[in-house]
C-alpha positions as CSV (number, residue, x, y, z in Angstrom):
1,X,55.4,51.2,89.1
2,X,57.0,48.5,91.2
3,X,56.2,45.0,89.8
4,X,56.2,41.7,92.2
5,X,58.1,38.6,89.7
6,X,55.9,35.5,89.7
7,X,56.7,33.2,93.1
8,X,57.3,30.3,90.2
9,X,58.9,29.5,87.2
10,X,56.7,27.2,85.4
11,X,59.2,26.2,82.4
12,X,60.2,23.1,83.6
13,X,56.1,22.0,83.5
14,X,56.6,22.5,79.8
15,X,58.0,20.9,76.6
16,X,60.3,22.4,74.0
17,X,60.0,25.9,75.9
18,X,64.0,26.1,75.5
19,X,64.5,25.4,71.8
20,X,66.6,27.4,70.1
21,X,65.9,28.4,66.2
22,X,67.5,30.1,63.4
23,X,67.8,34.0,62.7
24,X,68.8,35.6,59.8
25,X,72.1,36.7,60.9
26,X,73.0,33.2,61.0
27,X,72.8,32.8,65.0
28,X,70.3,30.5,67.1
29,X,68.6,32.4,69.7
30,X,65.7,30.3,72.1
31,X,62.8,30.7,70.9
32,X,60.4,33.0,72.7
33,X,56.8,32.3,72.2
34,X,54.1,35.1,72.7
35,X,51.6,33.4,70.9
36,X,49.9,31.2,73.5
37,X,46.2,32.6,72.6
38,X,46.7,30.8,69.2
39,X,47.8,27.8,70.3
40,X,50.1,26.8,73.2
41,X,53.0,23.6,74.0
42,X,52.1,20.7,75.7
43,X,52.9,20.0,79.5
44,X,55.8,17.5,79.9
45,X,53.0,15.6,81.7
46,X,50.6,15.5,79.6
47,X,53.2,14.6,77.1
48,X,54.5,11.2,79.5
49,X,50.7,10.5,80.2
50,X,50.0,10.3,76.2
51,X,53.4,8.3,76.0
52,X,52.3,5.8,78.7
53,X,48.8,5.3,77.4
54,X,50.1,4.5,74.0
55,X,51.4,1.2,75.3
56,X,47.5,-0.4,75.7
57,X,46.1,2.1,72.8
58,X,43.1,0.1,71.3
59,X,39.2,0.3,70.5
60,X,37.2,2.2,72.7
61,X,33.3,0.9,73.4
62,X,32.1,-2.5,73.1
63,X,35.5,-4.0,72.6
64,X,36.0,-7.4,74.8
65,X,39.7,-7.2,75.6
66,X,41.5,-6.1,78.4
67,X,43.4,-3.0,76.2
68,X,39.7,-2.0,74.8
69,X,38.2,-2.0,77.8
70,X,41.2,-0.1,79.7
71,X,41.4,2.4,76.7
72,X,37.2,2.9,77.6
73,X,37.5,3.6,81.0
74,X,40.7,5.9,80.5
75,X,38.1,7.9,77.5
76,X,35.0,8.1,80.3
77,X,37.4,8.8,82.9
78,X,38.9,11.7,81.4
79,X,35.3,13.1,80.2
80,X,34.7,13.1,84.1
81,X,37.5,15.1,84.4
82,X,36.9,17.8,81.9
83,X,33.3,18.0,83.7
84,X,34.6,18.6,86.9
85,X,37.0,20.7,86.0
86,X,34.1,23.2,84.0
87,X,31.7,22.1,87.4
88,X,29.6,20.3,85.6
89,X,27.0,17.9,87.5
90,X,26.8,14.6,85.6
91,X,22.8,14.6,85.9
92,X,22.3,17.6,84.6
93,X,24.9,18.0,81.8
94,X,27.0,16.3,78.9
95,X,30.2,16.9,77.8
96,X,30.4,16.1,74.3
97,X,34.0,15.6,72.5
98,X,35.2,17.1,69.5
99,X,37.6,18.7,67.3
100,X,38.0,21.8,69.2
101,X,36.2,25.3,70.1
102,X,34.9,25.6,66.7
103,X,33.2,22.3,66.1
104,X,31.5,22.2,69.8
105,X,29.7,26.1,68.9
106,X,29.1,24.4,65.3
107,X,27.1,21.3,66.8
108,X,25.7,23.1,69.3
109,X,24.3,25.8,66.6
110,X,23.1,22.2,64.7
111,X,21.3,21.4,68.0
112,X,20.0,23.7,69.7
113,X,16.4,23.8,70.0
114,X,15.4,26.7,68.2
115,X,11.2,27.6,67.9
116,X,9.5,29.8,66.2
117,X,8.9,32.1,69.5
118,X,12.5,31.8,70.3
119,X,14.6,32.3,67.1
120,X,17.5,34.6,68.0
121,X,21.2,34.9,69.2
122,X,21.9,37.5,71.4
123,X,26.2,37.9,70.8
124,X,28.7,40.3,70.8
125,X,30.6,42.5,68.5
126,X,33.7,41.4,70.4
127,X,33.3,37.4,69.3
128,X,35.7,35.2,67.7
129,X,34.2,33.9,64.2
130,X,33.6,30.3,65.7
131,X,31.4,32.2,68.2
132,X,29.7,34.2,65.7
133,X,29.5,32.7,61.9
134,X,27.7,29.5,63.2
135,X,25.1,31.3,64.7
136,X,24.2,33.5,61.2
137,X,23.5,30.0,60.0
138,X,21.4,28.9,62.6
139,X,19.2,32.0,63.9
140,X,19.1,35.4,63.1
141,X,21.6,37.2,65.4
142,X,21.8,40.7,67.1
143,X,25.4,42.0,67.9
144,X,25.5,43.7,70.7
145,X,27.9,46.9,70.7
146,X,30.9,48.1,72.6
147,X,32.6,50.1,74.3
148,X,35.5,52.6,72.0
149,X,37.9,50.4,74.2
150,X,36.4,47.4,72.9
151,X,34.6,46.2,76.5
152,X,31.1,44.9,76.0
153,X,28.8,47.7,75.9
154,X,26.3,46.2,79.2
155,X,24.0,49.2,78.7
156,X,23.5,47.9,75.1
157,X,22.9,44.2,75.6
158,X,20.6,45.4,78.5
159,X,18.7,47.3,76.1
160,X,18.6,44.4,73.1
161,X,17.8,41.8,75.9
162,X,14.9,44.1,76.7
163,X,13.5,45.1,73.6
164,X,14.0,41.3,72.1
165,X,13.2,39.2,75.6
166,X,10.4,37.1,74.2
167,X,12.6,36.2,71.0
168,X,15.9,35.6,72.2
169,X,16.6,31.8,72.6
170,X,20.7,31.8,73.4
171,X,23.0,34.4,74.5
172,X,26.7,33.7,72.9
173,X,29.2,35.4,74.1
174,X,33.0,34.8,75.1
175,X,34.4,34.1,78.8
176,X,37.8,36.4,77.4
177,X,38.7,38.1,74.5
178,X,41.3,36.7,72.0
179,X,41.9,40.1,70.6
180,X,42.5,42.5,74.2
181,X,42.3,40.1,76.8
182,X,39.1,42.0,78.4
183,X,36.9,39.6,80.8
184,X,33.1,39.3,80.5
185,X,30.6,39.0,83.5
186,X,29.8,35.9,82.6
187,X,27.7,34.9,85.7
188,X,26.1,38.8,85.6
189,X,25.4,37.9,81.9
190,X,24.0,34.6,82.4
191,X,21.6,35.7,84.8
192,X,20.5,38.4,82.7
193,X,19.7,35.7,79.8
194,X,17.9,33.2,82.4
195,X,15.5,36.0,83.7
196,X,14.0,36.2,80.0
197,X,14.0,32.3,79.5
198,X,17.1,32.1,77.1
199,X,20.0,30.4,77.7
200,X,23.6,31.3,77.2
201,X,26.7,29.9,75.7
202,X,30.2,30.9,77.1
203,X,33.1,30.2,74.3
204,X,35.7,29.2,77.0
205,X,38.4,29.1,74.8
206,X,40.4,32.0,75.8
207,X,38.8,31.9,79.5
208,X,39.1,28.2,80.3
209,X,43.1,27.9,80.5
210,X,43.4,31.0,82.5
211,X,41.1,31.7,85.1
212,X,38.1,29.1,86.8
213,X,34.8,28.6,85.3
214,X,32.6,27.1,87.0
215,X,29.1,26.3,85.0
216,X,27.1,25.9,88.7
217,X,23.6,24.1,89.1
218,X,20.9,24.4,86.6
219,X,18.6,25.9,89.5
220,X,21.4,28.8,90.1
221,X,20.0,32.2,88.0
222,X,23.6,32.6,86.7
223,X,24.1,29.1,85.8
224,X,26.2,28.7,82.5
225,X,24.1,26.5,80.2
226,X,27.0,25.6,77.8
227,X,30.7,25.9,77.7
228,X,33.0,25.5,74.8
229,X,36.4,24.6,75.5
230,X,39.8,23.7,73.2
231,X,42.9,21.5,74.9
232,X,45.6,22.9,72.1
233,X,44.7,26.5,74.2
234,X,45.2,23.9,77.4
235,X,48.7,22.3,76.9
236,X,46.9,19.6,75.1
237,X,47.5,20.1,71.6
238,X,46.3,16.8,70.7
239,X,43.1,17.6,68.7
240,X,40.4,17.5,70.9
241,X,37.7,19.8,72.4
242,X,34.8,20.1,74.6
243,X,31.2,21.1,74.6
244,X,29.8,20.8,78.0
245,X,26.3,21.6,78.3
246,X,22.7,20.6,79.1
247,X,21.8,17.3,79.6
248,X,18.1,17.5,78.1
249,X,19.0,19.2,75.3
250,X,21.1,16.5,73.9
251,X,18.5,14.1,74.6
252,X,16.2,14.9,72.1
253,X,16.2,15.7,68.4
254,X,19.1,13.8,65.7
255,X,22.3,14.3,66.2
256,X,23.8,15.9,63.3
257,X,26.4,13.7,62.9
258,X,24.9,10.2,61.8
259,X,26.9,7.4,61.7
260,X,28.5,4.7,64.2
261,X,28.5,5.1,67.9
262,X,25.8,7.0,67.5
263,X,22.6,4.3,67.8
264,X,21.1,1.9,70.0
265,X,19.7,-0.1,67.4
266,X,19.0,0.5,63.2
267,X,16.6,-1.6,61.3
268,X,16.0,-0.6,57.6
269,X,13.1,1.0,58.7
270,X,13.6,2.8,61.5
271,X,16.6,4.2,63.9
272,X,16.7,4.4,67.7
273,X,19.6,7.0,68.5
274,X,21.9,6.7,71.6
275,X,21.5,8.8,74.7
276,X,24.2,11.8,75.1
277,X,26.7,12.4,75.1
278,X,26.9,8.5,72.4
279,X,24.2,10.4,70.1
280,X,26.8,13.2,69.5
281,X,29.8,11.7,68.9
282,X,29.8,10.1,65.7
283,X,32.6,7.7,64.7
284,X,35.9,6.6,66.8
285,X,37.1,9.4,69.1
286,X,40.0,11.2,69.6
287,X,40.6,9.1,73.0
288,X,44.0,10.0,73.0
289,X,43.1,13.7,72.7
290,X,40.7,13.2,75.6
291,X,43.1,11.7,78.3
292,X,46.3,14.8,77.1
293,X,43.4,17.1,78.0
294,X,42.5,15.5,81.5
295,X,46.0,15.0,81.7
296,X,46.6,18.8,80.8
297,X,43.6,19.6,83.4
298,X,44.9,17.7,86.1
299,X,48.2,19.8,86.5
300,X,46.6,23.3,86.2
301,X,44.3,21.7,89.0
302,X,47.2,21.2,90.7
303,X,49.2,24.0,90.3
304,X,45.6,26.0,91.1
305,X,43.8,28.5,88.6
306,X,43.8,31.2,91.2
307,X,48.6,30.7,91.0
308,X,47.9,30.3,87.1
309,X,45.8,34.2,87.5
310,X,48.2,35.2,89.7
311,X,51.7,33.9,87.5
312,X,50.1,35.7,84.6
313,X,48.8,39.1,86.0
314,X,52.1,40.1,87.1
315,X,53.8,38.9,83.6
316,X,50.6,41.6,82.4
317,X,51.2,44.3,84.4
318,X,54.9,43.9,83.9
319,X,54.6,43.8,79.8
320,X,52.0,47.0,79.9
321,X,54.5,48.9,82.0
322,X,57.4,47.9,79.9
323,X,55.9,48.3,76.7
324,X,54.4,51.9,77.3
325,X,58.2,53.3,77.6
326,X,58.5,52.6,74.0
327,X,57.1,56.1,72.7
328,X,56.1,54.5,68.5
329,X,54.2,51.9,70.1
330,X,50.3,51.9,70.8
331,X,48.4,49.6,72.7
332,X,44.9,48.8,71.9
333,X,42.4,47.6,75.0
334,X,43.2,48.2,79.0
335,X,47.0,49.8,78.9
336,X,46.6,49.9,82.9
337,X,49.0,48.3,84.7
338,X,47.1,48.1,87.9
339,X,44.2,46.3,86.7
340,X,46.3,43.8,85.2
341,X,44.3,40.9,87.2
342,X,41.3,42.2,85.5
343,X,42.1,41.0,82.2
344,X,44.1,38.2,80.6
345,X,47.9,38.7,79.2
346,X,46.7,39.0,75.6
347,X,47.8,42.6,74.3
348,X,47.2,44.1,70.7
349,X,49.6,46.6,69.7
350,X,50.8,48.4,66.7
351,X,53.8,50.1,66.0
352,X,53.5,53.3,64.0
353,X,54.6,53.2,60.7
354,X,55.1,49.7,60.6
355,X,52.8,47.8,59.0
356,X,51.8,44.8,61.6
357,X,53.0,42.1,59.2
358,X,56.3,43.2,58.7
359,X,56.7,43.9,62.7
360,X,55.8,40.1,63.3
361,X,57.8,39.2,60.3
362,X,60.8,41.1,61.7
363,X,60.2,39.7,65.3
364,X,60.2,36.3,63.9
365,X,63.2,36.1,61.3
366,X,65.6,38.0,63.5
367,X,64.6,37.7,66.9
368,X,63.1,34.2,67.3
369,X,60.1,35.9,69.3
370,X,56.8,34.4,68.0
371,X,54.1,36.6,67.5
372,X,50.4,36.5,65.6
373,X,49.0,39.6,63.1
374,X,46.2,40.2,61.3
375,X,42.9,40.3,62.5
376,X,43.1,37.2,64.7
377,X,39.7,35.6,63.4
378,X,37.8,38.8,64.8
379,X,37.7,40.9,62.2
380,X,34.7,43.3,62.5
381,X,36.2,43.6,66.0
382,X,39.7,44.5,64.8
383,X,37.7,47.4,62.5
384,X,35.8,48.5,66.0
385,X,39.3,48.9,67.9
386,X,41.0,50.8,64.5
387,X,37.9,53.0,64.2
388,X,37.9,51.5,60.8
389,X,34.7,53.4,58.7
390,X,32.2,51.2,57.3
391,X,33.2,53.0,53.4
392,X,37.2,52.2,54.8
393,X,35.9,49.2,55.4
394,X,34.1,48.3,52.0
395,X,37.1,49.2,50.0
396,X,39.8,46.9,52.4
397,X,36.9,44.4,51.5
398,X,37.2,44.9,47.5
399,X,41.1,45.2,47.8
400,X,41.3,41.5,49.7
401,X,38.4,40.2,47.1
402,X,41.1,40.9,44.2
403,X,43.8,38.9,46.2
404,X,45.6,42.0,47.6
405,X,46.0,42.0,51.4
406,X,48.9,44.3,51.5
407,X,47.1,47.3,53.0
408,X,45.0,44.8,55.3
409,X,43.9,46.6,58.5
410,X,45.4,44.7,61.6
411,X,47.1,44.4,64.8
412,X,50.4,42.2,66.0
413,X,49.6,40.6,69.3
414,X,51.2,39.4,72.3
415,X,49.4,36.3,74.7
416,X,51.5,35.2,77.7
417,X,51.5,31.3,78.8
418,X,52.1,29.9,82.2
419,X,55.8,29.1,81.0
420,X,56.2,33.0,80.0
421,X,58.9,34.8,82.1
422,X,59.9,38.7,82.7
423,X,62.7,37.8,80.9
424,X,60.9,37.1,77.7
425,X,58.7,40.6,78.0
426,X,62.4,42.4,78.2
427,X,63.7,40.6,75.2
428,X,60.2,41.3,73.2
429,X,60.4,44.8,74.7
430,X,64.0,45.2,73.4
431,X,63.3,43.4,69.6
432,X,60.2,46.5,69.4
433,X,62.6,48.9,70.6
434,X,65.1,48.0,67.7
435,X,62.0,47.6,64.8
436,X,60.7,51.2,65.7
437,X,64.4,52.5,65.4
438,X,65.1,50.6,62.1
439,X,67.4,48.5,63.5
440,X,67.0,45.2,61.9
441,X,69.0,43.6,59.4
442,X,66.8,42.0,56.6
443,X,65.2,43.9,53.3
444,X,62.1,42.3,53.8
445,X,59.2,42.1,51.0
446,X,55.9,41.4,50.9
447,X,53.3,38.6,49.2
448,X,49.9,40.7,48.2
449,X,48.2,37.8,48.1
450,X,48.3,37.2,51.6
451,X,50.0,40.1,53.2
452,X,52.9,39.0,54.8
453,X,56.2,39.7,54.6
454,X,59.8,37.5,54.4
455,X,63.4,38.5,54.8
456,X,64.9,39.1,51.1
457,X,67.3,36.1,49.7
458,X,67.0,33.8,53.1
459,X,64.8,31.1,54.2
460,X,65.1,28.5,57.4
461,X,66.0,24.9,56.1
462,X,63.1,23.5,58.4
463,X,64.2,20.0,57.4
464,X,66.6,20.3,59.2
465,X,64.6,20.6,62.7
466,X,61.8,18.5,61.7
467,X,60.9,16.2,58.6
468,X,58.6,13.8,58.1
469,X,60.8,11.5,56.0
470,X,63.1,11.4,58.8
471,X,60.8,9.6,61.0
């Protein structure tokens, strides 16, 4: 397979990209992050627009003086952005700001309005537990099968869409996959929800730095009536996310946060709440998180998503070629090369007869390449992809319960950033190459408790990079 290298090298966008850390043999090497579906570095710009803000930090709302009132219009001005950005029409939807990912499905499982015709969750066995656990809480919930691949089964949620259509209230699902990188037919889904009268949720948190969304008019069929989105997953990893969503649902009904910000006026006897997106955000905000993530938006605007698909589908199709030449390592999802654009770079993989803690661990301590394992907060997913037996299942369950994760079923993974390079997928290539051969240095061992392992006798001094005291 001939692979075409990405027309740009992004690693000058980025900050601390070059950094070089300790090994165990005592060497520095630059550190090679692979981890981006976690959490990802910021833009130097969005870095400089967070330092030059800082200079006229101050109260947002209400406040009289110039830095207040600069500080409000920077906070509004960058909600605009994150609705533009999502197409989101300002008369028809809010874009309420939070935490991250987690918090806006949380609220939005607080608020949604639920009835006693329409009481159920339509998801996926594919979800993220942010897009899943909230809505157990909430509704009772119907997971919708898959694929052996791990795709969403769309002959499945056909039928459950079908057989439940005047129950179903919300369908939940996830733009892109945390775990294998597959893409859902979000629009295709949407309109399926919308011809039954629910409404659908997109988690965006995996989609939303990678590819477009676009939530379109209210009157479109495939409309998107809610997106969730996180700005660490952005180049923003200033603690702030988004829920964009309908306009007249946050309009009505308490907001399930209560406290300051939130009201319009409060007598001892009564309460008149704020209209959205005030009635939902409880408290001071995370202004400065809000304008990194504008900040963070506007240069993936202005690189384009459709360079940002394109920079990251040949770093895919490059990694899946590479990595199927090494014969002990399996690859869990699409393997295909050639559909690369079809997916994002986010690729599960196991190497045989290494446990996936000890291969991250190894990658880590001796290679400086960054890397997740476990189960990446999808676990009934990760025993779908395994073929993991409900009775296989119940006894990892009973083994975890008594503090012992060292058999715990899971998967390293791979997730390429716009920053990523060729270069890096040969070095992580290489470091696998040397771990299946038992080429590594350290005698590692592992901690039951939580199932990791650490090089025998040697430990970083992080102090010595970064310490609190020091600042």
């Amino acid at each position: 397979m001939t692979t075409t290298h990405p027309k740009q090298d992004f690693r000058d966008y980025f900050v601390g990209v070059d950094v070089a850390t300790p090994t165990l043999d005592g060497s520095t090497r630059r550190y090679v992050n692979l981890d981006n579906a976690a959490s990802t570095p910021p833009l130097c710009s969005v870095q400089q627009a967070v330092n030059d803000f800082m200079t006229y930090y101050s109260s947002v709302h209400r406040g009289t003086g110039f830095k207040s009132q600069l500080c409000t219009h920077a906070y509004e001005q960058s909600r605009q952005v994150v609705m533009d950005f999502l197409g989101a029409n300002p008369a028809q939807h809010t874009c309420i700001f939070g935490k991250n990912t987690t918090e806006a499905i949380n609220k939005l499982a607080r608020r949604f309005p639920f009835t006693s015709q329409r009481d159920l969750v339509l998801t996926t066995g594919m979800e993220h537990h942010s897009n899943d656990l909230p809505w157990r809480s909430a509704a009772e919930v119907i997971h919708v099968g898959l694929t052996p691949d791990g795709q969403l089964d769309e002959a499945k949620f056909d039928a459950q869409l079908e057989a439940n259509a005047r129950r179903v209230a919300l369908v939940a699902v996830t733009g892109a996959s945390n775990v294998t990188g597959f893409i859902n037919p979000i629009h295709r889904l949407a309109e399926k929800a919308h011809a039954v009268g629910a409404q659908i949720l997109v988690d965006c948190a995996q989609l939303a730095p990678h590819r477009k969304v676009e939530m379109r008019p209210l009157d479109d069929p495939a409309h998107l009536d809610y997106v969730a989105i996180s700005a660490h997953k952005m180049y923003a990893p200033y603690g702030v996310g988004a829920l964009v969503g309908r306009r007249d649902t946050f309009e009505h009904g308490d907001p399930d946060m209560r406290g300051g910000g939130t009201v319009e006026i409060v007598t001892l006897e009564d309460v008149v709440w704020a209209e959205p997106p005030d009635r939902d955000e409880a408290g001071s905000p995370n202004t400065v998180g809000a304008i990194a993530l504008a900040a963070a938006i506007a240069q993936l605007t202005t690189i384009g998503m459709e360079e940002v698909a394109r920079h990251e589908a040949a770093l895919t199709a490059y990694a899946l070629d590479r990595l199927a030449k090494i014969p002990q390592l399996l690859i869990y999802g699409d393997s295909d090369p050639a559909r690369a654009s079809e997916r994002l770079g986010v690729i599960p993989l196991q190497l045989k007869n290494t446990p996936h803690f000890k291969a991250a661990a190894i990658l880590g301590y001796e290679f400086a390449i960054g890397v997740r394992s476990g189960c990446f907060c999808a676990h009934p997913y990760i025993l779908h992809l395994l073929g993991i037996t409900p009775e296989e299942a119940r006894r990892v369950r009973a083994r975890m319960l008594a503090r012992d994760k060292s058999e715990m079923p899971g998967l390293f993974r791979a997730s390429f950033g716009l920053y990523n390079t060729f270069e890096d997928i040969d070095l992580f290539a290489e470091a696998l190459e040397n771990i299946a051969n038992g080429r590594y240095q350290g005698k590692y061992v592992q901690d039951k408790a939580s199932g990791e392992y650490r090089p025998l006798g040697w430990a970083p001094d992080y102090d010595q990079y970064f310490s609190i005291n020091k600042h």
